[in-house]
N, C-alpha and C positions, 0 to 999 in steps of 0.2 A: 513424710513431712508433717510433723503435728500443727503447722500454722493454715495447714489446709485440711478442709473437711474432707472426710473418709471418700476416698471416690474422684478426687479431682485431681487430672491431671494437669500440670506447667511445664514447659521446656525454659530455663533459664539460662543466662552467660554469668559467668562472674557471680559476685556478690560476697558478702561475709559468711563464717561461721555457724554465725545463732549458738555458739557453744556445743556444735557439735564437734567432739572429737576427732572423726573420723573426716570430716572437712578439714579441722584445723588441718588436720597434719599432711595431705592431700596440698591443700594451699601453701602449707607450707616446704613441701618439696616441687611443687610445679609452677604455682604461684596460683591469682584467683581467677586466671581466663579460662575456663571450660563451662563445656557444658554440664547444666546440671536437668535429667529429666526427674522433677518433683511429685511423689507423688503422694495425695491425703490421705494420711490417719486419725487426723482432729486430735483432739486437745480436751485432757479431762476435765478443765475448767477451777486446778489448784495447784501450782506448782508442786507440791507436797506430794501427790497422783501419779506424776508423770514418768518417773520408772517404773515402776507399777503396770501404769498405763501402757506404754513402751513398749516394754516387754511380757506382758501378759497378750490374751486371746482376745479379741476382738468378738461384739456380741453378733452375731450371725448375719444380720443385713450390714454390718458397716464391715464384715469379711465379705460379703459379695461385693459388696461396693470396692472395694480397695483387691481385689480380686480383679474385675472390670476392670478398672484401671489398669494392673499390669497388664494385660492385655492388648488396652490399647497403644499403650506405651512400648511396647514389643512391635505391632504393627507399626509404629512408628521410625521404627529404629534403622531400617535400611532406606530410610529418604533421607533422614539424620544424614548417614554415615554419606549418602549422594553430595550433602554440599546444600540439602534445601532447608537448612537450618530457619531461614527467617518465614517461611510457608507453614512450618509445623509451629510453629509461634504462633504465627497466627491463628493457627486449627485447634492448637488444643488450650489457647491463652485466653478465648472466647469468653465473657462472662454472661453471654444470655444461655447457656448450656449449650449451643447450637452444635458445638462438637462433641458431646456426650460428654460433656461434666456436670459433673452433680453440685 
């Protein structure tokens, strides 16, 4: 998720697009209530960058960082699937870092 810095992760419900294609079309065969676990790539800072950005390599610490994050996103994933959806909100939606986001 380029609206998040490299490294951080969100567990969300619902929500829009942002123009991502692969949501649109997602939403538009299920509709927008799902989960969505988000997680940071940041944002090259000019719209003009952003496939570029996208799809090129990441400079080595914001690939650890966004590395970590899958990670902890993976550990996350079988409480998800339990039904503790609003506990890992809270664990990983933390904005003092306390759950390891960057």
């Amino acid at each position: 998720d380029r609206d998040l810095a490299p490294g951080v992760v969100r567990l969300k419900r619902g929500g829009g697009h942002g123009g991502h294609n692969g949501l649109r079309d997602i939403t538009a065969q299920i509709g927008g209530d799902f989960l969505r676990l988000r997680i940071g790539i940041g944002h090259p800072g000019s719209a003009d960058q952003v496939v570029d950005y996208v799809l090129g390599n990441p400079p080595a610490a914001e690939r650890e960082a966004i590395e970590d994050a899958v990670e902890r996103g993976l550990k996350v994933l079988p409480a998800i699937v339990e039904g503790q959806e609003a506990n890992i909100m809270n664990q990983l939606n933390r904005r003092d870092g306390a759950a390891g986001n960057k």
